[in-house]
PDB file of N, CA, C and O in Angstrom:
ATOM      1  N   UNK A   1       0.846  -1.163   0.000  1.00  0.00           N
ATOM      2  CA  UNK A   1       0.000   0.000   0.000  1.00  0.00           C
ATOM      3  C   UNK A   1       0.897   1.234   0.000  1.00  0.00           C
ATOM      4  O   UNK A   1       1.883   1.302   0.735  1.00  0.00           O
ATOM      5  N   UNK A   2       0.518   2.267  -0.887  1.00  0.00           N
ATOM      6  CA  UNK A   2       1.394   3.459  -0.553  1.00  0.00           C
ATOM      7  C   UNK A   2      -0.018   4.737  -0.368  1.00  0.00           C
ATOM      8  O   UNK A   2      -1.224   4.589  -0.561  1.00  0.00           O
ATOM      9  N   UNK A   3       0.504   5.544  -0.073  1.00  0.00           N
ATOM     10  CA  UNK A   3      -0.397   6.806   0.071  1.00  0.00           C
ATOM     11  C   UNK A   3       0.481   8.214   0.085  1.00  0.00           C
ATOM     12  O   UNK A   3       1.659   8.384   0.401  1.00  0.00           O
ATOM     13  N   UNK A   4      -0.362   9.012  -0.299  1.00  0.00           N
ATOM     14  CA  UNK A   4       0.213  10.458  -1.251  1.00  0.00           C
ATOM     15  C   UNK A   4       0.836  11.229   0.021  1.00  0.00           C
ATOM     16  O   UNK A   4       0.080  11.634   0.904  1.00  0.00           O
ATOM     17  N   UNK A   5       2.398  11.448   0.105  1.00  0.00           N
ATOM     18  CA  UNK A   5       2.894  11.578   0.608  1.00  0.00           C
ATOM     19  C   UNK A   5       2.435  13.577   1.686  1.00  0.00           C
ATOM     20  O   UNK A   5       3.150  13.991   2.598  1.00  0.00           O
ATOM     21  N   UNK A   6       1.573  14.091   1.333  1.00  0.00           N
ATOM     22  CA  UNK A   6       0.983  15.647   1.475  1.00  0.00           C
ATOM     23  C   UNK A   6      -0.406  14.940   1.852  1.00  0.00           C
ATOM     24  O   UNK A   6      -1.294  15.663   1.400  1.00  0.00           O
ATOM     25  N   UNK A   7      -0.815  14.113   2.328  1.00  0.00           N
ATOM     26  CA  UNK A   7      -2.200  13.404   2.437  1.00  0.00           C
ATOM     27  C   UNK A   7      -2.460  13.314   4.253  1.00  0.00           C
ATOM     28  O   UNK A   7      -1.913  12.318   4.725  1.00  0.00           O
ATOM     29  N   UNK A   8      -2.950  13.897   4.946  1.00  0.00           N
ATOM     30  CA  UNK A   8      -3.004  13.067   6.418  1.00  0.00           C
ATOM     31  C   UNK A   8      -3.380  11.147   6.725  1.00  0.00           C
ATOM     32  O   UNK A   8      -4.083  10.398   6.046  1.00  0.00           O
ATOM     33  N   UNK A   9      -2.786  10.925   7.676  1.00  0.00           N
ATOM     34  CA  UNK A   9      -3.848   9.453   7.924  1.00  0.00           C
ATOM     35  C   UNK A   9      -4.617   9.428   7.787  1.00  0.00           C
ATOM     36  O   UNK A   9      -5.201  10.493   7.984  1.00  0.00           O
ATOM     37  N   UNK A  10      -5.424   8.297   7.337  1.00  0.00           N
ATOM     38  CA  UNK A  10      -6.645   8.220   7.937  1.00  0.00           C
ATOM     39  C   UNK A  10      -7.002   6.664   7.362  1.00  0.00           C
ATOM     40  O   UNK A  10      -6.960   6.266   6.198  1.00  0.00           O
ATOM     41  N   UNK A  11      -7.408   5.846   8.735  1.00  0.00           N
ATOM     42  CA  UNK A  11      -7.351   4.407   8.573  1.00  0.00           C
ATOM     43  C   UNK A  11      -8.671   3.559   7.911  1.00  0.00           C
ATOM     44  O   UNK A  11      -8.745   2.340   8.059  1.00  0.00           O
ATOM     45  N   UNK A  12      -9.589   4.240   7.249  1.00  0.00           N
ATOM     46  CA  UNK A  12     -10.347   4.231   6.510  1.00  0.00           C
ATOM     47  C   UNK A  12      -9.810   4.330   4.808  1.00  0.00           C
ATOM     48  O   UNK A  12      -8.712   4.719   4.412  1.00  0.00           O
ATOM     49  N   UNK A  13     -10.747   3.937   4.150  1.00  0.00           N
ATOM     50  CA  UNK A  13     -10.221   3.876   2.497  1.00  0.00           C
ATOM     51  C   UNK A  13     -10.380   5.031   1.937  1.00  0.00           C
ATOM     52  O   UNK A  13     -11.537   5.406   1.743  1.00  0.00           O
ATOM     53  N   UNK A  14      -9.489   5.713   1.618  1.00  0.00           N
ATOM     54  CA  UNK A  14      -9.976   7.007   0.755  1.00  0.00           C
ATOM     55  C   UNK A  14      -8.734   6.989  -0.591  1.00  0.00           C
ATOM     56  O   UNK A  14      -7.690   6.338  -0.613  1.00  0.00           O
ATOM     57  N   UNK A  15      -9.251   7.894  -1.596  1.00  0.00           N
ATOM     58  CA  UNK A  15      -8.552   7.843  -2.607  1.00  0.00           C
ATOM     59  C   UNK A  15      -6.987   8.299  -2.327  1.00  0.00           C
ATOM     60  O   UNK A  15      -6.272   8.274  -3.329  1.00  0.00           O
ATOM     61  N   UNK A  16      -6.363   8.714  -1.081  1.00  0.00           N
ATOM     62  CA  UNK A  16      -5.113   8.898  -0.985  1.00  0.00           C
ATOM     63  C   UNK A  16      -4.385   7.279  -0.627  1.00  0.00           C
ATOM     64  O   UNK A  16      -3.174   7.099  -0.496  1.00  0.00           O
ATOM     65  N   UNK A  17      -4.938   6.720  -0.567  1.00  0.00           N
ATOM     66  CA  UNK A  17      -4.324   5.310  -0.250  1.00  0.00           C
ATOM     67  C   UNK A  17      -4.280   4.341  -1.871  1.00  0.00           C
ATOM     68  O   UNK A  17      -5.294   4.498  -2.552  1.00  0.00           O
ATOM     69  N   UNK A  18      -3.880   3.995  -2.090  1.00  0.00           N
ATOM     70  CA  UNK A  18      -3.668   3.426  -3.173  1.00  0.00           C
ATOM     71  C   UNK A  18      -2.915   1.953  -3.327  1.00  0.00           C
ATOM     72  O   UNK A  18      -1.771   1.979  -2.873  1.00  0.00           O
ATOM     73  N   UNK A  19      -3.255   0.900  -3.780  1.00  0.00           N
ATOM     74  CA  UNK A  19      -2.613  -0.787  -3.405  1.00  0.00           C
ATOM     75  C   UNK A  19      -1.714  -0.372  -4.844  1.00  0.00           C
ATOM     76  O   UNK A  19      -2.223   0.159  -5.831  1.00  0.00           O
ATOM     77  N   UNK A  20      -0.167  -0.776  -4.696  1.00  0.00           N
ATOM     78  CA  UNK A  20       0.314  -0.835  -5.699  1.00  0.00           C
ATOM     79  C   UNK A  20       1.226  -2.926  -5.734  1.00  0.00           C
ATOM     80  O   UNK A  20       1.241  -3.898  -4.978  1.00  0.00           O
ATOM     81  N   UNK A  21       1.620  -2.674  -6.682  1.00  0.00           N
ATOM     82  CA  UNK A  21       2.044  -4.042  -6.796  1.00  0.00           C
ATOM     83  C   UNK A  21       3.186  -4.281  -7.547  1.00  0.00           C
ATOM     84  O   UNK A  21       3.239  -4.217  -8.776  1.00  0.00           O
ATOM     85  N   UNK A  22       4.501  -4.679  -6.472  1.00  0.00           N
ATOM     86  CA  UNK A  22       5.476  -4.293  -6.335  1.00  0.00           C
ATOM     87  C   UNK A  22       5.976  -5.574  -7.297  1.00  0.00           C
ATOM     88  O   UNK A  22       5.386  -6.646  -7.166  1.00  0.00           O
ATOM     89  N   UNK A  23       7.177  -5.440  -8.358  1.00  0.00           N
ATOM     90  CA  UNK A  23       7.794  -6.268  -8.996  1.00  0.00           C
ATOM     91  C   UNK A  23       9.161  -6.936  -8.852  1.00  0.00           C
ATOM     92  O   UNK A  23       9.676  -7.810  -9.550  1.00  0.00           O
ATOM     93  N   UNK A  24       9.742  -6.128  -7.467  1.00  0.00           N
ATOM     94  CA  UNK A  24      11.045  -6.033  -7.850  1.00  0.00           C
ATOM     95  C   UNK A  24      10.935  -6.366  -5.912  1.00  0.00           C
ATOM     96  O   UNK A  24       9.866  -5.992  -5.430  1.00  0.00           O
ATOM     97  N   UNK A  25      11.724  -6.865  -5.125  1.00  0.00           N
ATOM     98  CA  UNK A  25      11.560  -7.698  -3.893  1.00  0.00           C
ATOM     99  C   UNK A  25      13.103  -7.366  -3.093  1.00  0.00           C
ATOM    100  O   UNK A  25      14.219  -7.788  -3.397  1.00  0.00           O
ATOM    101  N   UNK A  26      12.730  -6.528  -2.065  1.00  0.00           N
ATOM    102  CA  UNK A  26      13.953  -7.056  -1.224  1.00  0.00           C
ATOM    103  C   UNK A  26      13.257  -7.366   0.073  1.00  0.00           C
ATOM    104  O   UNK A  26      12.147  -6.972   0.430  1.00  0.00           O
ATOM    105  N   UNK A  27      14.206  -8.237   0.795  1.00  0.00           N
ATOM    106  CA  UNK A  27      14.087  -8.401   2.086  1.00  0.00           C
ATOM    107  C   UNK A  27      15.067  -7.337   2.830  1.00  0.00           C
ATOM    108  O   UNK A  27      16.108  -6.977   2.279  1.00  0.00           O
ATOM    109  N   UNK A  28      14.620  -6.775   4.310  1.00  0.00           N
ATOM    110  CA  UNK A  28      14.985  -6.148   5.192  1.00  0.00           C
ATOM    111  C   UNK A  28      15.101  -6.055   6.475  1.00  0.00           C
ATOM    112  O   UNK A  28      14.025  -5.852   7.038  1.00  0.00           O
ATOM    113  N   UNK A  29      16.355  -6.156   7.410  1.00  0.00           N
ATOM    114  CA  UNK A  29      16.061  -6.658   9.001  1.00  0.00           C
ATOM    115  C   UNK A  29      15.943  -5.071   9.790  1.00  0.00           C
ATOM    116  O   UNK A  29      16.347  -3.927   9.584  1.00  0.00           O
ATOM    117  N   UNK A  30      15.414  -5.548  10.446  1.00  0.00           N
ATOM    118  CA  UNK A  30      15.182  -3.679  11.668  1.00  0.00           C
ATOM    119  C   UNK A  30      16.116  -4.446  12.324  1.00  0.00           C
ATOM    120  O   UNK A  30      15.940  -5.625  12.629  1.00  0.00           O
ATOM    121  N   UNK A  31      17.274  -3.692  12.584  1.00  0.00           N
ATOM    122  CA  UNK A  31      18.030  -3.892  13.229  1.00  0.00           C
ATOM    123  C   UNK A  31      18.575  -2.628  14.692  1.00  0.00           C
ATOM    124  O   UNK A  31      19.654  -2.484  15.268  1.00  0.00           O
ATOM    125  N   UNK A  32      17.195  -1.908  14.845  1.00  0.00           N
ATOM    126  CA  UNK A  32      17.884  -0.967  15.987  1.00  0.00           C
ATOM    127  C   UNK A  32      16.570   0.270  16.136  1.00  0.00           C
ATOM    128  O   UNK A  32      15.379   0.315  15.828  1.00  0.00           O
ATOM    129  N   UNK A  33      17.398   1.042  16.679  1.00  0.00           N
ATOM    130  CA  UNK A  33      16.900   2.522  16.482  1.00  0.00           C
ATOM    131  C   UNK A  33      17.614   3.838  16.653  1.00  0.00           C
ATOM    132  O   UNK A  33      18.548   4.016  17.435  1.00  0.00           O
ATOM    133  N   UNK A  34      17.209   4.541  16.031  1.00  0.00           N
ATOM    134  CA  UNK A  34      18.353   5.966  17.080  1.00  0.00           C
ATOM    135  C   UNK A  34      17.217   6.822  18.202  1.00  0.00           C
ATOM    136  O   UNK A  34      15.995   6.790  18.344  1.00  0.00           O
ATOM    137  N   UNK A  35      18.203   7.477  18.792  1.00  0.00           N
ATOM    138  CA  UNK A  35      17.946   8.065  19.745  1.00  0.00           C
ATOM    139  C   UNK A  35      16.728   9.374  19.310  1.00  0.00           C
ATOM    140  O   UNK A  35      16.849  10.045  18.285  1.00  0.00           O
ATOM    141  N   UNK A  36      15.331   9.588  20.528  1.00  0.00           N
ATOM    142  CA  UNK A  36      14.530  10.408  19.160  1.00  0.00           C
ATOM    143  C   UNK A  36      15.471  11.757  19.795  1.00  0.00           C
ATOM    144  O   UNK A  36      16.066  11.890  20.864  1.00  0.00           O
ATOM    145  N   UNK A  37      15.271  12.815  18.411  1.00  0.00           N
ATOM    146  CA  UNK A  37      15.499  14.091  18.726  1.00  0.00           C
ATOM    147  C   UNK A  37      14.730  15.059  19.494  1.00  0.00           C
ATOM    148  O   UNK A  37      13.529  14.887  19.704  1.00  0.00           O
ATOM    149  N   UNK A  38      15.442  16.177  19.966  1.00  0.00           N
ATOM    150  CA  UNK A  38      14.296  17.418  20.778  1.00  0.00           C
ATOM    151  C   UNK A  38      13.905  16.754  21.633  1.00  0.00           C
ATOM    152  O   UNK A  38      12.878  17.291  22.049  1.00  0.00           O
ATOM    153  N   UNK A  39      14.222  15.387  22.467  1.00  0.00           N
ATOM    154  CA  UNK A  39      14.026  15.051  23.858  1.00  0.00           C
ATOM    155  C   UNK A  39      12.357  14.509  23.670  1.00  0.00           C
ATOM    156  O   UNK A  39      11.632  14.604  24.661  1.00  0.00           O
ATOM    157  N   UNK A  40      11.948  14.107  22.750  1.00  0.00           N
ATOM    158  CA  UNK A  40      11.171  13.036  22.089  1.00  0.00           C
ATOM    159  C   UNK A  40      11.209  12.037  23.242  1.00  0.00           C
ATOM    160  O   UNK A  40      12.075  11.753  24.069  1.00  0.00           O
ATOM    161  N   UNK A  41       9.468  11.428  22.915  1.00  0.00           N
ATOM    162  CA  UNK A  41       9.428  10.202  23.547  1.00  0.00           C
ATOM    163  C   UNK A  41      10.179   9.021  22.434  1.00  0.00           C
ATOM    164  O   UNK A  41      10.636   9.375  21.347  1.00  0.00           O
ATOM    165  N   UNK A  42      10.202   7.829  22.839  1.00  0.00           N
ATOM    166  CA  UNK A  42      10.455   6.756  21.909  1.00  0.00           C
ATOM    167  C   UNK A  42       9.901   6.619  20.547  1.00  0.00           C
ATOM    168  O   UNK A  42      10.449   6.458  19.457  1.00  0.00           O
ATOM    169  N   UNK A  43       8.642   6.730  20.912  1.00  0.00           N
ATOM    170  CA  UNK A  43       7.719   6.864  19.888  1.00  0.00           C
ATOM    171  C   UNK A  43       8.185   7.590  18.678  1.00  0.00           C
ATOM    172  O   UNK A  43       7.613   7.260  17.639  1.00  0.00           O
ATOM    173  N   UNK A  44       9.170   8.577  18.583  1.00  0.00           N
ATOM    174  CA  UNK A  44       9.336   9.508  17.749  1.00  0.00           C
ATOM    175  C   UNK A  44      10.790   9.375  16.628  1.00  0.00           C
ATOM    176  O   UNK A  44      11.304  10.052  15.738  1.00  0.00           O
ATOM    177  N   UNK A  45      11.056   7.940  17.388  1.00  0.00           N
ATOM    178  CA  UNK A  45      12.224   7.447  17.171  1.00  0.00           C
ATOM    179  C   UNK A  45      12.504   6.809  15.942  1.00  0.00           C
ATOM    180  O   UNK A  45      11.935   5.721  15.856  1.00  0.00           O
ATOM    181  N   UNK A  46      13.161   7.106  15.002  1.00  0.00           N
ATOM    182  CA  UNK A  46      13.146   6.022  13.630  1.00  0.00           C
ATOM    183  C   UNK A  46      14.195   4.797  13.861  1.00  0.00           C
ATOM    184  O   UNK A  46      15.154   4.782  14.633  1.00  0.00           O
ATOM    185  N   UNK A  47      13.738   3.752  12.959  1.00  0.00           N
ATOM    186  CA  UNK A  47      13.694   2.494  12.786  1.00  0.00           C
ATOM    187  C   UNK A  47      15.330   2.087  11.829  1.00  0.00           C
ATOM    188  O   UNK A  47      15.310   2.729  10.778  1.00  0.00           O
ATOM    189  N   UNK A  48      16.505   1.315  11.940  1.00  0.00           N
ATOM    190  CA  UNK A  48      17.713   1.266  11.571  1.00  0.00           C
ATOM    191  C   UNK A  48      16.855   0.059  11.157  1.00  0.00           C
ATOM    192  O   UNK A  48      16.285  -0.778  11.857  1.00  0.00           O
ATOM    193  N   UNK A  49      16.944   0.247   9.432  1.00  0.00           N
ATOM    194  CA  UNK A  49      16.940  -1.237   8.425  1.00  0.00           C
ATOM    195  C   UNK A  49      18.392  -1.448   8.289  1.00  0.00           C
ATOM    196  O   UNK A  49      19.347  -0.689   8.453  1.00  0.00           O
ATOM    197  N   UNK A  50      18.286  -2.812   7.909  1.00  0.00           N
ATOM    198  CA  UNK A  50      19.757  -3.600   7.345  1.00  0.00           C
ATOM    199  C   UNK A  50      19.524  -3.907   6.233  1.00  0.00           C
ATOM    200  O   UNK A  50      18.559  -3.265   5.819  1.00  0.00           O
ATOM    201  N   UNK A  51      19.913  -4.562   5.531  1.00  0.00           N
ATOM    202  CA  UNK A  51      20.330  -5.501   4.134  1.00  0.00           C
ATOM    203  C   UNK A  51      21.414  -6.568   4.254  1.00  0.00           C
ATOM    204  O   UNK A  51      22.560  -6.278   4.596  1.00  0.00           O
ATOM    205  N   UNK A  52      21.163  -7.362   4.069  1.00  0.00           N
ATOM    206  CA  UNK A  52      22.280  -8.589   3.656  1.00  0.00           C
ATOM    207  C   UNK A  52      23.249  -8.587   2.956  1.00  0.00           C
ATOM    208  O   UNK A  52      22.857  -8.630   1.790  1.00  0.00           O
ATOM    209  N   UNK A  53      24.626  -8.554   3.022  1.00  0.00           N
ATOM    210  CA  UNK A  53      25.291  -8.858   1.819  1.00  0.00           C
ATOM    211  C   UNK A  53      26.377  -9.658   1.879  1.00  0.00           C
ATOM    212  O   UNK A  53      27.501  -9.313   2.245  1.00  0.00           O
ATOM    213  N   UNK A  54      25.967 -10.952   1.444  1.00  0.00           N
ATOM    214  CA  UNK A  54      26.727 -12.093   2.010  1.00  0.00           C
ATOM    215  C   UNK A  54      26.944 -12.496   3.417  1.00  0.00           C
ATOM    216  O   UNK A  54      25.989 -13.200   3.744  1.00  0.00           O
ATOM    217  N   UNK A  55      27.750 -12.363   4.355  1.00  0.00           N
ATOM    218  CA  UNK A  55      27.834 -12.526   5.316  1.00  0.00           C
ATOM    219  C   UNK A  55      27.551 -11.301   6.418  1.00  0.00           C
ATOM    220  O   UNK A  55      27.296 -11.619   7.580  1.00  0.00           O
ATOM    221  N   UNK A  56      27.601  -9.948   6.044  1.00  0.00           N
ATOM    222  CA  UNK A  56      27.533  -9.146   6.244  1.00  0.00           C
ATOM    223  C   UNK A  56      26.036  -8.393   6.487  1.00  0.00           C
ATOM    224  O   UNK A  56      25.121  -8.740   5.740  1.00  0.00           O
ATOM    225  N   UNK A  57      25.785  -7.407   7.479  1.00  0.00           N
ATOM    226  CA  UNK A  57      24.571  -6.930   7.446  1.00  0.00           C
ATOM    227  C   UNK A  57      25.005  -5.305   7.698  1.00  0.00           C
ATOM    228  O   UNK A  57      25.509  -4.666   8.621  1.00  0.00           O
ATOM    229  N   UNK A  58      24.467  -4.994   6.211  1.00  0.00           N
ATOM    230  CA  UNK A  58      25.012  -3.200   5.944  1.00  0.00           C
ATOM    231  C   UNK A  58      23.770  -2.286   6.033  1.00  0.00           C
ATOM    232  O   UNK A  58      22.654  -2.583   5.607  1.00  0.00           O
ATOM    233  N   UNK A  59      24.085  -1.238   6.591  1.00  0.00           N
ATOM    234  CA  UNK A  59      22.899   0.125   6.746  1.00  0.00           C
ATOM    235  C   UNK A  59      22.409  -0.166   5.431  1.00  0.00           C
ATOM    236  O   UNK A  59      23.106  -0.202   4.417  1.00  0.00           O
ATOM    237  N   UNK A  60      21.065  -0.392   5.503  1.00  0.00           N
ATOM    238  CA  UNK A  60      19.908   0.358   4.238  1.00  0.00           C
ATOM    239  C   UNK A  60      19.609   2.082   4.234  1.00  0.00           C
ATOM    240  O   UNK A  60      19.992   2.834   3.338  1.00  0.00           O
ATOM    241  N   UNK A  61      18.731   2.557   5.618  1.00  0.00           N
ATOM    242  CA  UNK A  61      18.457   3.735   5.654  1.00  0.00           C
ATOM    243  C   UNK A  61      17.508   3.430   7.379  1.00  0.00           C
ATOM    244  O   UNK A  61      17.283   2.600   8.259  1.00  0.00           O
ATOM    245  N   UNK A  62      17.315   4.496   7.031  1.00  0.00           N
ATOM    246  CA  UNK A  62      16.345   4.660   8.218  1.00  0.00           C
ATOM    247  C   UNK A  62      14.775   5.567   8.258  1.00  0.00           C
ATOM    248  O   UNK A  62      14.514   6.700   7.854  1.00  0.00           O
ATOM    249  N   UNK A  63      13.885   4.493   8.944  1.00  0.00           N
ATOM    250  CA  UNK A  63      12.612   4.470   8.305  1.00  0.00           C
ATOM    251  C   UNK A  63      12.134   5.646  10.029  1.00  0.00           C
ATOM    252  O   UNK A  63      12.698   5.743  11.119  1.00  0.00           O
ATOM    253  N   UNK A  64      10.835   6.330   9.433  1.00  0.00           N
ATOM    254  CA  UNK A  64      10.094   7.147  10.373  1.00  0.00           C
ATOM    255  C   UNK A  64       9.081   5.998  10.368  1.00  0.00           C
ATOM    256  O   UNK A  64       8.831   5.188   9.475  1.00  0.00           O
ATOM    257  N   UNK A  65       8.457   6.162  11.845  1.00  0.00           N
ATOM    258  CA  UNK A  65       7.452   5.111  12.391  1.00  0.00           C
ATOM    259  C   UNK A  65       6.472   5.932  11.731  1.00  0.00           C
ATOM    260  O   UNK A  65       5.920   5.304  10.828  1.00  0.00           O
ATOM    261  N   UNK A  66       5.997   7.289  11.881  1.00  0.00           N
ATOM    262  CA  UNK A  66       4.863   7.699  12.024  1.00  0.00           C
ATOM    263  C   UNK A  66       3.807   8.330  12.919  1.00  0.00           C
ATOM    264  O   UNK A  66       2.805   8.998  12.664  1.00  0.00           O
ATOM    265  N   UNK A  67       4.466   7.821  14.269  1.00  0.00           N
ATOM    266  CA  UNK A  67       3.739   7.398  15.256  1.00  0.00           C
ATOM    267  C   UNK A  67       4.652   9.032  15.987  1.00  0.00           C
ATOM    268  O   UNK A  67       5.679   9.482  15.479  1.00  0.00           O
ATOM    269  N   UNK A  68       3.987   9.624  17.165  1.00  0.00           N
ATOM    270  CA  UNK A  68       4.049  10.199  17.621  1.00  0.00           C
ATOM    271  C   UNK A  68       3.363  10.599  18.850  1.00  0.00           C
ATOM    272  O   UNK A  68       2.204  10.310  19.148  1.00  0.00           O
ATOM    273  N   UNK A  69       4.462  11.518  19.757  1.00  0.00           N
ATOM    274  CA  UNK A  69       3.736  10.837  21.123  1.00  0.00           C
ATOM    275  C   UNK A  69       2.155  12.019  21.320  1.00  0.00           C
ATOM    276  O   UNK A  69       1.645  12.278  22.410  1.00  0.00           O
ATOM    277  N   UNK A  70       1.713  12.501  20.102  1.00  0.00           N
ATOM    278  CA  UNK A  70       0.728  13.765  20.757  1.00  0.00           C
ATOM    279  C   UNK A  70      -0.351  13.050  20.317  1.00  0.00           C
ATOM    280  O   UNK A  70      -0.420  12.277  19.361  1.00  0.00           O
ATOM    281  N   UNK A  71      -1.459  13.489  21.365  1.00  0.00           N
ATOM    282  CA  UNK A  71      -2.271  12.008  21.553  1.00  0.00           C
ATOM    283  C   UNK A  71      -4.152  12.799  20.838  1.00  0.00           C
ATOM    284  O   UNK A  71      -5.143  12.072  20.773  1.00  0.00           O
TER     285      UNK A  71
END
């Protein structure tokens, strides 16, 4: 699923959500997190992917949860 990146949530179906169908496949390990910024709860914290390469497990990037601590 992807959705239009200028779009708010919203966990209902609306035309900003869109099913696409992916051709091309990697696998990815969460391997961590960093520390959040501005004294952030956890919640605010992004996600350290890996990649495989051979024996080795190298930085991909690092993903935003989304999630935030304002309620």
């Amino acid at each position: 699923m992807s959705k239009r990146r200028d779009a708010p949530y919203e966990s209902r179906r609306t035309t900003t959500w869109r099913k696409v169908r992916g051709q091309q496949r990697q696998e990815f390990v969460i391997g961590g997190w960093t520390d959040p910024a501005g004294g952030r709860g956890r919640a605010s914290a992004r996600s350290l992917l890996g990649v495989r390469d051979g024996d080795e497990l190298k930085l991909a990037g690092r993903v935003g949860t989304g999630f935030s601590d304002r309620r």
